[in-house]
N, C-alpha and C positions, 0 to 999 in steps of 0.2 A: 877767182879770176874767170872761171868757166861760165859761174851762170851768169855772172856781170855781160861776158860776150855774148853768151846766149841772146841776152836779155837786150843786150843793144843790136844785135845784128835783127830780134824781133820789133825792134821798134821803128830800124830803113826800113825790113821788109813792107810793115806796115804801110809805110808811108806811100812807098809805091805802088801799093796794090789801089787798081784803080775803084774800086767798088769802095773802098773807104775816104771819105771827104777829110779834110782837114780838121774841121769842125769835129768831127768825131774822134780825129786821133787828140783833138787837144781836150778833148772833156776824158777821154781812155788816160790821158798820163795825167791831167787834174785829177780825176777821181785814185788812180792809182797815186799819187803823191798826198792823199788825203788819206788815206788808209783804206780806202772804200774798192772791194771785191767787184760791188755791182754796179753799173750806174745809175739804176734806178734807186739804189738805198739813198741818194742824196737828198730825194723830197720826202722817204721818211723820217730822215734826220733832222729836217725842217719842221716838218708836222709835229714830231718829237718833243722839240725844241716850245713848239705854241702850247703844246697840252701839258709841259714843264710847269711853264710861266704860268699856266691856270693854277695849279695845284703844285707848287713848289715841294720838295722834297725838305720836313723841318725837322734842320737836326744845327746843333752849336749853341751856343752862349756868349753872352759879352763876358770879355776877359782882358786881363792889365798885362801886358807884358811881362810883369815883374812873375805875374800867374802863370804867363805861357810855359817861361823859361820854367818855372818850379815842375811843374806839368810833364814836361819833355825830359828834366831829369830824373822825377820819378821812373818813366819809361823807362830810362834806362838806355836807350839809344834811338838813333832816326832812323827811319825805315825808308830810302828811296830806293828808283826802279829805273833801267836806262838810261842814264845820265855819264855818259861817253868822258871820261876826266879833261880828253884835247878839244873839245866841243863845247862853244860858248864860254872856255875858261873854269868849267863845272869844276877840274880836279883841283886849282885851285880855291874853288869857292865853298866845297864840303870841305878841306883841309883847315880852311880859316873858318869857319862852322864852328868844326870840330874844337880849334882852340880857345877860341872867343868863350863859348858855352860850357866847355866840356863834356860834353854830347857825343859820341862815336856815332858812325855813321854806316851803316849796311846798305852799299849801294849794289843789289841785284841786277844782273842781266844789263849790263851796261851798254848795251846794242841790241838791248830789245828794242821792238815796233810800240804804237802806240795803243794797239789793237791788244798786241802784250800786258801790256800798264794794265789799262782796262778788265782786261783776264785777271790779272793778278789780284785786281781791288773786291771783284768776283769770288774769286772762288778760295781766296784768302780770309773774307769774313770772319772778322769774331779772331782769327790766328795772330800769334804775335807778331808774325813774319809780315802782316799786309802792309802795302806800301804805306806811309803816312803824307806824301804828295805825291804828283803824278804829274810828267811833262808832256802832256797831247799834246797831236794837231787839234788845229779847231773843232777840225769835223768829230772827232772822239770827245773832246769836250763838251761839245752840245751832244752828243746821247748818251754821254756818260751821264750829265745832268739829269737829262731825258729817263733816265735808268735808275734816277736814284743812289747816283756811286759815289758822288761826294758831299760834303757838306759845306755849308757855308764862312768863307773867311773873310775880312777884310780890313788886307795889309795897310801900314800905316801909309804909302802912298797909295791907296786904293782910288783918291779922290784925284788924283794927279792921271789917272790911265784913262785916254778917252774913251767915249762911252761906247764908239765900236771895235770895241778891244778888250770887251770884257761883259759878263755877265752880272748888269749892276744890280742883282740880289748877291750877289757875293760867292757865286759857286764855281767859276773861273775867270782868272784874268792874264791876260796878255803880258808875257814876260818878259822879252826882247824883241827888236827886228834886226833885219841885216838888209847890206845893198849888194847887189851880185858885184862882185870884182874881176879885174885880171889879175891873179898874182904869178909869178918868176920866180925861178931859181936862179939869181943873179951868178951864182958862180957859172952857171953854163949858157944861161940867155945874155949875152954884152949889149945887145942893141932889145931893149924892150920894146914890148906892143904897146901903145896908147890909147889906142882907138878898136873897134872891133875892126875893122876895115883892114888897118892892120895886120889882124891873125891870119890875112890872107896870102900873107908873102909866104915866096916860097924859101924862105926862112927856115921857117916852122914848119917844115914838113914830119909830119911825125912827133909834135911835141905839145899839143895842144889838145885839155882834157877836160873832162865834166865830172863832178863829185856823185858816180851814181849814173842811172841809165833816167831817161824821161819818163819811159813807163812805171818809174819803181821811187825815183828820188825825187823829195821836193827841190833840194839842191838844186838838180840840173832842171826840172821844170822852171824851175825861176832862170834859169842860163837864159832859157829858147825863148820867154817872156820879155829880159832885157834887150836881149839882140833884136826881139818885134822893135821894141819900142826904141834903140838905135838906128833902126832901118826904115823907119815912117810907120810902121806897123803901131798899133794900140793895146789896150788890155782885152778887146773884142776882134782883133785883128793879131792874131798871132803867125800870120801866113810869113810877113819878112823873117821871123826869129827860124821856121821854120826852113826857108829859102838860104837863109846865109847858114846854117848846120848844114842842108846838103849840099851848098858849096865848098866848103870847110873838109867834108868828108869828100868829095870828089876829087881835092885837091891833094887832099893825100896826108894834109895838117895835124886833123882830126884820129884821134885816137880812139881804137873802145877798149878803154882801161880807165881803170874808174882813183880819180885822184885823192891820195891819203897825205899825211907828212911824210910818209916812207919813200912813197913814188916820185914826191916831187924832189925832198931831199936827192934820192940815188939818182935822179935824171930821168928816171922811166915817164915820168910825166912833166917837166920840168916847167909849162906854161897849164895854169890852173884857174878855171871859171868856176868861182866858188864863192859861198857868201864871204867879205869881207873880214870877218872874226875869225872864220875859220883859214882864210890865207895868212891872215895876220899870225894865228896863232902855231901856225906851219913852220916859221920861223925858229924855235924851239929847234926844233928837228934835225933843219939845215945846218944850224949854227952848231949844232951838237957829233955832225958830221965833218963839216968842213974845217972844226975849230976856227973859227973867223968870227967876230963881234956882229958881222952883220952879211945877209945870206941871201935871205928871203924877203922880196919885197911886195907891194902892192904897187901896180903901174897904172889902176886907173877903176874906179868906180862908179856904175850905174844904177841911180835909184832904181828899186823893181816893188812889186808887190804881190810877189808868188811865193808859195806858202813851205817855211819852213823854220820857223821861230817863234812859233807861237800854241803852246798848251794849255788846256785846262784842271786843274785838280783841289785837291783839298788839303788844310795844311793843319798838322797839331801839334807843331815844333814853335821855337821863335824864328825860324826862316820863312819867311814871307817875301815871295816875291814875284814879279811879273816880268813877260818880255811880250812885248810888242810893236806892230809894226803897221804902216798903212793898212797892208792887209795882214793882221796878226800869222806869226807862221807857229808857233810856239805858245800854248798856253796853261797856267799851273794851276792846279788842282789838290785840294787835301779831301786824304779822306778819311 
């Protein structure tokens, strides 16, 4: 909880300092929500990306599913790396993995970064322990490429992922999107938001939250991206998304406490700007609290296309799969 406030009380600071334009805090929380330290690594990751495509990285073979699955149980088990089990539905979808195949699943560092993945595909080499896919943002995916870290797969819907949402030599592809939502904890919100406009009653003072700080989460970069784009603002115009948070927080609404299923279940955060899948999947939580059949709602959804659903990697199981989005946030990767 500490460096989440830290982290948000340094991202107002920011804003109000006048030597920094806007333009600069919004490329500071894009690059930081991309995994990227510097801002200037972005056009090496580009450049990366062109000298890839020259000289691709050859490693794979064609293979029959019926091969994969033989393949993977030799192994002996799947190897993944940060795959959060309440997060896009993951715990259930290695659980049903697991049964389908009979394959057990080692999933490491369940709340590692993507920069982690990466590392691990790294300096894991050659060990049994290395990840066998990997859930980047994009930006990891293109220099993971770039780097030589994965190899080429392509899932039986590979032909179905449009072509900017994927690396069509086969080395990552876009695995989910999401739409930023409002979600509730209906047991303590009676009267829901609708609208972002809305969140500005004094209602909600104190009860309205971001999954993650702007400078740190893609989550909440994609919040301040919807609310541009509710407020007149565009995908190059992030000055509205940026105007309604520091009204929000002025008002007293806004919280810096960063939204889980915990916080919204027990109330500490009980109205939550979050992707869609994951309010949806909050529910759980609620209902697990409250003992009630239903808890947790979603009161309203705005498409967005800020990045946090979409990885790159490489796969040697028979799990194959992608997520993508207008702008992929999320993209898989075997390595």
């Amino acid at each position: 909880m500490e460096d989440y406030e830290a982290q948000e009380q340094e991202f107002w600071r920011k804003l109000e300092e006048s030597e920094m334009s806007r333009s600069q805090m919004l490329k500071r929380s894009v690059a930081a929500a991309a995994g990227l330290t510097v801002l200037g690594t972005g056009g090496t990751a580009w450049a990366g990306r062109r000298v890839a495509e020259a000289t691709p990285p050859l490693r794979g073979k064609s293979i029959t599913m019926k091969e994969l699955i033989a393949a993977a149980k030799k192994e002996g088990r799947l190897n993944t790396i940060a795959l959060p089990p309440d997060w896009a539905n993951y715990g259930e979808i290695m659980s049903t993995f697991s049964k389908k195949y009979g394959i057990p699943i080692t999933n490491d560092n369940p709340d590692g970064s993507s920069a982690q993945e990466n590392e691990a595909v790294r300096s894991l080499k050659g060990d049994s322990r290395a990840p066998d896919v990997v859930d980047d943002g994009p930006a990891f995916a293109i220099s993971g490429t770039a780097e030589g870290l994965f190899g080429k797969y392509f899932n039986r819907n590979f032909g179905t992922i449009p072509r900017s949402m994927k690396d069509t030599r086969g080395f990552w592809t876009g695995d989910y999107w999401g739409a930023v939502s409002i979600g509730y904890n209906s047991n303590i919100i009676k009267s829901p938001p609708k609208t972002w406009k809305d969140l500005l009653k004094g209602e909600y003072k104190g009860k309205v939250a971001l999954n993650g700080s702007p400078l740190t989460s893609g989550s909440a970069v994609a919040g301040v991206f919807s609310a541009a784009l509710a407020n007149g603002g565009s995908l190059t115009n992030v000055g509205p998304g940026i105007d309604f948070f520091a009204q929000l927080k002025s008002s007293g609404n806004f919280i810096p406490v960063q939204s889980t299923p915990q916080t919204v279940a027990s109330g500490q955060t009980p109205i939550s700007i979050d992707w869609d899948y994951l309010n949806l999947a909050y529910t759980k939580e609620s209902r697990r609290r409250a003992g009630r059949p239903r808890s947790r709602r979603t009161a309203c959804t705005a498409r967005t296309t800020a990045r946090r659903s979409t990885r790159p990697g490489h796969i040697r199981s028979p799990h194959a799969s992608g997520r993508s989005s207008s702008t992929p946030t999320r993209a898989s990767c075997s390595g």
